[in-house]
C-alpha angles and dihedrals in degrees: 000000000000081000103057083044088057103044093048088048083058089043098045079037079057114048106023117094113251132174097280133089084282114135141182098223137053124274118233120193097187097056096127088065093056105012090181092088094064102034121026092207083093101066093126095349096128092045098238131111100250123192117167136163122214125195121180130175117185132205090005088187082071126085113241082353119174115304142178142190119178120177117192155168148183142181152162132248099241134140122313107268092229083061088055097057084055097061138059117262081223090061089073129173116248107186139031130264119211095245092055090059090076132098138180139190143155133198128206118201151178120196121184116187113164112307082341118106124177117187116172141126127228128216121199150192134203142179127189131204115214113209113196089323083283097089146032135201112192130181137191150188131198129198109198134191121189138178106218097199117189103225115196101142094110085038127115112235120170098203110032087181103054105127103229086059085039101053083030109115116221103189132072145161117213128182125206147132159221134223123184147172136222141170121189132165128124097033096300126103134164140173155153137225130179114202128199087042087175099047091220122205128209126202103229095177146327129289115016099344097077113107124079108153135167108234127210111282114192136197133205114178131169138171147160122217124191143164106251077187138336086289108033128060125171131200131183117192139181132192128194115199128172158126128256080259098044144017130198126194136200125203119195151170138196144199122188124184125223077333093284112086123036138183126198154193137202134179109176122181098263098077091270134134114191118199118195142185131184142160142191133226100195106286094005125076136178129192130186131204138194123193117206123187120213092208141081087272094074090070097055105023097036114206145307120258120192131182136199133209130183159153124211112195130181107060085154088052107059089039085062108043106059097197099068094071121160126271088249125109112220135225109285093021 
């Protein structure tokens, strides 16, 4: 019995939040590439039609050690691209219809962290505000469905037949969502999103060991991108992102080149710098990002890499409709 009580206290050790950098969700370095991932207001908010792909493998030195894929897209409910070709890019839209107010996106995820495995998928509405075609407020709301799945198969038990592991059940769904805020024009944008809205609990076993519960995460994110000159932008960033019992900040600048090529830097709270690259070839793009701790932890773990992948559709769009400008402040501005 003293077996199954010690493999239930790892795995509570694990998975419960405790007053440390541990968190419940995954951590993304390139957010500001594809910010839907962090905050579901901008779904749609750019006006393009957005899919990307993340991967992320952390501590790679480590056996099974944490991993993440997201897949995502986003878009807006504007007019049908055929009606486009059919009209002049000079006969331009100058305000918004309520209809083309509205967003939608889903995500679709698999998180492995340990014997922890989350696969869900994620639906969203926004809705986005257009003031004076300078600025725009956008809101959204997620409703999110995952399967939390108990993997010990590759894990070492001294007694298999003990019965708390036996009675113990290993596979849950859990509902939940997300609901978020964000303003962006002249360069300037801001927002905030809170995750796990329902605070939902799972039973992982009887007695003592019953309480596993996602707890509110919440992000705060803000920017400003602008044109030093026709070829040069720059654009420093922060996020907060936290729990109510710890909070973790990164701190980054940018610096693209004629919009096409971009390196980056991160140093977020937890000891870690983060170096990224990235390109575009007109409507593809691709980041990568290293993570390097600072602790002990760099010579045994090794570091984090992370690719992006992504499509940006709707070039004739955004041309049409004045009012979904770039969060990019010109020069002059």
């Amino acid at each position: 019995m003293r077996s199954g009580i010690l493999y239930i206290s790892l795995l509570v050790f694990m998975i419960l939040p405790f007053r440390g950098s541990a968190q419940q969700q995954p951590l993304i370095s390139q957010y500001t590439m594809n910010k839907f991932l962090v905050n579901p207001a901008l779904a749609g908010a750019t006006g393009y039609t957005n899919l990307n792909f993340t991967a992320r493998q952390m501590y790679s030195g480590f056996q099974n050690a944490p991993r993440s894929f997201l897949f995502s897209a986003d878009t807006r409910l504007l007019d049908d691209i055929h009606i486009l070709k059919r009209n002049k890019v000079e006969r331009k839209t100058t305000r918004a219809s309520r209809t083309k107010n509205i967003g939608a996106g889903v995500q679709i995820f698999n998180d492995r962290n340990g014997i922890i495995n989350r696969t869900g998928m994620q639906l969203t509405y926004g809705y986005h505000i257009n003031f004076n075609g300078k600025y725009q407020l956008s809101f959204g709301l997620s409703f999110t469905g995952y399967q939390f799945r108990i993997d010990d198969q590759n894990t070492l038990v001294l007694d298999p037949d003990d019965p708390l592991l036996a009675s113990n059940k290993k596979n849950f769904f859990v509902p939940d969502a997300n609901a978020g805020i964000y303003i962006s024009g002249r360069g300037l944008y801001g927002g905030l999103s809170i995750t796990e809205l329902f605070g939902s609990s799972i039973k992982l076993g009887k007695n003592k060991f019953e309480n596993y519960q996602s707890l509110r995460h919440f992000y705060l994110l803000g920017g400003y991108k602008w044109a030093v000159s026709k070829q040069i932008f720059l654009e420093p960033s922060f996020l907060a992102r936290g729990t109510i019992n710890t909070v973790e900040l990164d701190l980054a600048a940018k610096i693209f080149y004629h919009r096409d090529y971009w390196l980056g830097i991160t140093y977020r709270t937890n000891k870690t710098l983060v170096f990224m690259a990235g390109f575009n070839v007109h409507e593809f793009y691709m980041g990568y990002a290293y993570d390097a701790s600072l602790g002990a932890i760099q010579t045994y773990g090794g570091g984090s890499h992370e690719i992006m992948l992504g499509m940006r559709i709707g070039e004739n769009s955004i041309r049409r409709f004045r009012w979904l400008r770039p969060d990019v402040s010109e020069v002059g501005e």
